[in-house]
C-alpha positions in Angstrom: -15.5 20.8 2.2 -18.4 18.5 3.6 -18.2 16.4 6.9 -18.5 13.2 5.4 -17.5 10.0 7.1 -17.9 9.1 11.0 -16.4 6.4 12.2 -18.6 4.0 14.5 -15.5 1.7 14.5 -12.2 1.7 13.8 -11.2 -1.7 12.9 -7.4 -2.6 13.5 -5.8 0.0 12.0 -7.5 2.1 9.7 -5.3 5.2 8.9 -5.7 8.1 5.9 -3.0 7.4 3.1 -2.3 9.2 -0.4 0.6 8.1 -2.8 3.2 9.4 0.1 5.1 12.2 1.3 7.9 12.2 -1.7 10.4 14.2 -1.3 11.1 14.4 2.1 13.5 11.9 3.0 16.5 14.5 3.4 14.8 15.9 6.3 14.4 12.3 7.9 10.8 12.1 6.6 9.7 8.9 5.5 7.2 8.3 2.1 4.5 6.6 4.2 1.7 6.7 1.6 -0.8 3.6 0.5 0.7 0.5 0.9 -0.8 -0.8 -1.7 -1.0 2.0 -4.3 -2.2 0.0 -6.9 -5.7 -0.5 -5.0 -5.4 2.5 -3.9 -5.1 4.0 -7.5 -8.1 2.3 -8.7 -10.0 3.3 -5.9 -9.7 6.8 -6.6 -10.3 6.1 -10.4 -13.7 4.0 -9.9 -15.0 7.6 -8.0 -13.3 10.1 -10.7 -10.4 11.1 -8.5 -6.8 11.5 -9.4 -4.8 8.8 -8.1 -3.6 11.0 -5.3 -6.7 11.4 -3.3 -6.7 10.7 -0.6 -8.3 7.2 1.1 -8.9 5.3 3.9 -6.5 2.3 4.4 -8.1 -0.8 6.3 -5.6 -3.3 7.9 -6.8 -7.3 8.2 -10.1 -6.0 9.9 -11.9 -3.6 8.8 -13.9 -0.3 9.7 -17.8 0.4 10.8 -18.7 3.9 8.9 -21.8 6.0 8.9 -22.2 8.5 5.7 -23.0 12.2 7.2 -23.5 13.1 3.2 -24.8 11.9 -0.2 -21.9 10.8 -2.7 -20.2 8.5 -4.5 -17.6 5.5 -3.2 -15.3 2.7 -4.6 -13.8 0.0 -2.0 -11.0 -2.0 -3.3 -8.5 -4.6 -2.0 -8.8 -6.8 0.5 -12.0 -8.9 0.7 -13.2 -8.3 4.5 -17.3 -8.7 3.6 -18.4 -5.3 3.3 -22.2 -4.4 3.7 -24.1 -1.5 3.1 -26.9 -1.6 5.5 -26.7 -5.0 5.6 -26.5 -5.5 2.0 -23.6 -7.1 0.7 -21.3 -5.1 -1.1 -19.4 -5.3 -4.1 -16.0 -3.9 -4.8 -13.5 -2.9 -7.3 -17.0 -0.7 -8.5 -18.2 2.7 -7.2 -21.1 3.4 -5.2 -23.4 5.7 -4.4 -24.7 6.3 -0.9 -27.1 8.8 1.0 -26.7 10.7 4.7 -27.3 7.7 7.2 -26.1 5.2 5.3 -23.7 2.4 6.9 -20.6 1.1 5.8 -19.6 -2.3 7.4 -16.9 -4.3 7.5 -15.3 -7.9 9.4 -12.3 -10.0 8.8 -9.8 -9.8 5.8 -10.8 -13.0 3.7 -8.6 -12.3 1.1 -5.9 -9.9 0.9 -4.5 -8.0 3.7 -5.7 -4.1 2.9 -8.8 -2.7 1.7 -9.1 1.3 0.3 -12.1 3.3 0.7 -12.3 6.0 -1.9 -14.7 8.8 -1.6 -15.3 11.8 -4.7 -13.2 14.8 -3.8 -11.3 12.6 -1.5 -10.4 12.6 2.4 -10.1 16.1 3.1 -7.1 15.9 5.7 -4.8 18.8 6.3 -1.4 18.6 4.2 1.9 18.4 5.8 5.0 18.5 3.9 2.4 18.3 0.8 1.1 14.9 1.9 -2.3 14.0 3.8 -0.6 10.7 4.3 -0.4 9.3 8.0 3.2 8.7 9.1 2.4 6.6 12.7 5.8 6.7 13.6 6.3 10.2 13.6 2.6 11.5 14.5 2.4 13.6 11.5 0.0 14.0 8.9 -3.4 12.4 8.3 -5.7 12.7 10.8 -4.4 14.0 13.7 -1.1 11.8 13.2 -3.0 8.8 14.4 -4.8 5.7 13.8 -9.0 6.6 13.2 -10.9 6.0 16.4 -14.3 5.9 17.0 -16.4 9.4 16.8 -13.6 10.9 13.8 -15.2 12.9 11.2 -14.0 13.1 8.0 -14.7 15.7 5.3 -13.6 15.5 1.8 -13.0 17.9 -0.9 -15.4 19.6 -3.0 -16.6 17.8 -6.4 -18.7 19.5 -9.4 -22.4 18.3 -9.1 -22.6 15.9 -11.6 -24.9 12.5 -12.4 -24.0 10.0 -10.7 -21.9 7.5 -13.4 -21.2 3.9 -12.7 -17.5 3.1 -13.0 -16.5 -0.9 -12.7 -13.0 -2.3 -13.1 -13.8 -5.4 -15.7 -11.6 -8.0 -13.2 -10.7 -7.9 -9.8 -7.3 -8.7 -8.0 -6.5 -12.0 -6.7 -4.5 -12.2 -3.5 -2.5 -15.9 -3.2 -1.6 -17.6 -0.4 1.9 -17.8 -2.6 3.4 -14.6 -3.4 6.2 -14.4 -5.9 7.9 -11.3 -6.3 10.5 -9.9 -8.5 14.0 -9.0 -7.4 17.3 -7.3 -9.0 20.8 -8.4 -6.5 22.2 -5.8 -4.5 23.0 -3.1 -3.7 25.4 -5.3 -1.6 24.6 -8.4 -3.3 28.8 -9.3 -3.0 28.0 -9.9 0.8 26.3 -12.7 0.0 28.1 -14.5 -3.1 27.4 -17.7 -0.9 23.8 -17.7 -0.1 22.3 -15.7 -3.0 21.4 -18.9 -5.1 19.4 -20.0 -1.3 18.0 -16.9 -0.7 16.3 -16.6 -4.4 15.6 -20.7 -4.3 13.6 -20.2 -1.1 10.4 -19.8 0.1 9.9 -17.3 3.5 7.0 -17.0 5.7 5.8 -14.0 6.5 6.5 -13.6 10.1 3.1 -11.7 12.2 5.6 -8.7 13.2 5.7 -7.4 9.8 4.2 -3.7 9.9 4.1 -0.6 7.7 8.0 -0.3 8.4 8.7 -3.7 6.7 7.9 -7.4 5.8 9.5 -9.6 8.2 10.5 -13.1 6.7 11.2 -16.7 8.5 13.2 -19.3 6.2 16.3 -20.3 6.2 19.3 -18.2 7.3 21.0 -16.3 4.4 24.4 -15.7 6.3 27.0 -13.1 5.0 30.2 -14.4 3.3 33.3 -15.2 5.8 35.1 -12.3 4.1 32.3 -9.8 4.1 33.0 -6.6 5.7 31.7 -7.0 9.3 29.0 -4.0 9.4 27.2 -1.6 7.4 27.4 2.4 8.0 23.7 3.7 8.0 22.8 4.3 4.3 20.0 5.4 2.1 17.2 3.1 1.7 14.2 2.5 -0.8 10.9 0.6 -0.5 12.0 -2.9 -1.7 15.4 -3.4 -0.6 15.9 -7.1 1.3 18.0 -6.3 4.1 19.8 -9.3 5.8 19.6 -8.7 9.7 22.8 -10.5 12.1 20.0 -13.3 12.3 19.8 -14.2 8.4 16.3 -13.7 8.5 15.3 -11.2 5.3 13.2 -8.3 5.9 11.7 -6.3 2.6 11.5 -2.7 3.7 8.6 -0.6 2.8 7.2 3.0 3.5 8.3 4.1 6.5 12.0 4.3 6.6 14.4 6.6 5.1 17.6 4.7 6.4 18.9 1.4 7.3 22.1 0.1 8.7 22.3 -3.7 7.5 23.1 -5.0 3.6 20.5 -5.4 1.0 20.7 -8.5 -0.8 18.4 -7.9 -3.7 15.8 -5.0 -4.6 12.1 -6.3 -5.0 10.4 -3.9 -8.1 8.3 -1.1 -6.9 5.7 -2.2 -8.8 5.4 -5.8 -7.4 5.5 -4.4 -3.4 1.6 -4.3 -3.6 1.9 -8.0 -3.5 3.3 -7.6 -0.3 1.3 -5.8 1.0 -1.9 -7.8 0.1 -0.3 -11.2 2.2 -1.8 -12.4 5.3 1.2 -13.4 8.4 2.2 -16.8 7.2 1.8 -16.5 3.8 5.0 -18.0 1.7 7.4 -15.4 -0.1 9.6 -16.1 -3.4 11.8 -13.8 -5.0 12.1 -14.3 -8.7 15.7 -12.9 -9.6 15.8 -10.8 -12.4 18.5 -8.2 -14.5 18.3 -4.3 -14.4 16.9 -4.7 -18.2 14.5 -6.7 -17.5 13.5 -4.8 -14.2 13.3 -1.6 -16.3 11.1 -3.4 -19.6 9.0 -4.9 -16.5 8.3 -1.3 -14.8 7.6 0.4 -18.4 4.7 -2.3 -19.1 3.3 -2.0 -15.8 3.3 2.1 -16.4 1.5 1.5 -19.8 -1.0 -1.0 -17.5 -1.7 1.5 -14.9 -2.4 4.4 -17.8 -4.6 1.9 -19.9 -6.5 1.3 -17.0 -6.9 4.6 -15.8 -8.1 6.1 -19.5 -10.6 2.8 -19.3 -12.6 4.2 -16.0 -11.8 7.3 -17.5 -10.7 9.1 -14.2 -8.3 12.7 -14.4 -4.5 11.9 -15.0 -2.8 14.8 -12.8 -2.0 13.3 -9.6 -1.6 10.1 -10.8 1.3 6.9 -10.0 4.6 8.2 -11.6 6.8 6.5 -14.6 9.1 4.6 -13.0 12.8 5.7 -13.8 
């Protein structure tokens, strides 16, 4: 492994993430993981890494980095103004860079999350076959933790190679509107009354949303007056709408393994990268669809993320599962 990365800042909240800790939820172990594993995929792919490499994930402002080593690195997502020594920066295309080279970063522009992808990846210890950082629960990543100032980071070992320019042929566009797709349920008959408000509705998302979930401001999607009056603690999955006591929908995301309040709709696994590319205050849809459609939708976006891989022609082992 070679020390690689120092960090002169941190930025808000810059943590190590991979495509999550599956696997684990049976031991109370949440799938933490990129938020946005679609940036983070591509990121990986622009430097020849499997999509499981690990990355750097930038929140809303991002990281000041020095380069202790020559290589090669892709940014992707967010648009926070990056600059190499000053130089402006293009993303969504790899990079190379020498020993003393500097990495900046300000303000998310666009977007929410940016992903720094290095060849051989972030080199973090695994736990429970993860590098990713669960905050919550101190584990993984580095050290548990947010970066801080004066972390090193060393990443894996590559084959010498020439250096080959990889460059995704369009970039991402983040929207102030984000519309997302949803399938009712899992306890959709709660809410027989306010399901035709809660899909006809636009939501806000409200400045407390985290890694744990997207916290939404609209109108109140009450239960029914015959709905059972709680919820034992169930299973959860990434996407599922719960409907708090104060109507106010929350989309849960990677760090949660139970919940004890009803789900209203499911949003698709592969649309929660929108999500996680909006800014506080940006306006929330859910588009309602059928479990046919849901499954025809996930199958084309599967053939999307395998086209595009084979196109920057990065190694498939590793990579985002099929969706079932």
């Amino acid at each position: 492994m070679t020390a690689m990365l120092r960090i002169i800042h941190p930025g808000a909240c810059t943590t190590v993430q991979d495509l999550g800790r599956r696997h684990q939820a049976h031991l109370g172990v949440p799938l933490s993981g990129a938020m946005d594993d679609y940036a983070h995929a591509i990121a990986n792919w622009l430097v020849g890494n499997s999509a499981s490499a690990a990355t750097l994930e930038m929140t809303l402002f991002g990281a000041d980095i020095e380069f202790l080593a020559p290589g090669e690195i892709a940014l992707s997502g967010a648009d926070m103004g990056c600059t190499i020594n000053g130089r402006p920066m293009a993303q969504w295309q790899s990079h190379s860079v020498q020993k003393g080279d500097r990495l900046s970063m300000g303000m998310a522009k666009s977007g929410c999350r940016s992903y720094l992808a290095v060849q051989g990846g972030i080199a973090c210890p695994q736990v429970l076959q993860s590098r990713s950082t669960y905050l919550s629960g101190r584990l993984g990543g580095h050290e548990g933790r947010m970066l801080k100032a004066g972390d090193v980071l060393t990443c894996g070992r590559t084959a010498a190679t020439e250096y080959t320019k990889r460059c995704l042929p369009w970039s991402p566009r983040y929207a102030d509107t984000v519309i997302v797709r949803a399938i009712s349920g899992p306890q959709d008959d709660w809410f027989r009354q306010h399901s035709e408000l809660f899909f006809a509705s636009a939501f806000l998302l409200s400045p407390k949303s985290n890694r744990m979930g997207c916290r939404l401001q609209g109108p109140v999607i009450a239960k029914d007056s015959d709905a059972p009056e709680s919820l034992l603690s169930i299973p959860i999955a990434p996407g599922n709408v719960q409907i708090p006591a104060d109507g106010q929908p929350i989309v849960l995301l990677r760090e949660q393994t139970i919940g004890g309040y009803p789900c209203i709709a499911t949003v698709l696994s592969c649309d929660l990268w929108r999500l996680a590319q909006a800014q506080p205050g940006a306006s929330i849809r859910f588009a309602q669809i059928d479990l046919d459609q849901g499954q025809a939708i996930a199958q084309e976006w599967h053939t999307f993320l395998e086209d595009t891989r084979i196109l920057l022609g990065a190694p498939a082992e590793g990579g985002p599962k099929k969706p079932h």
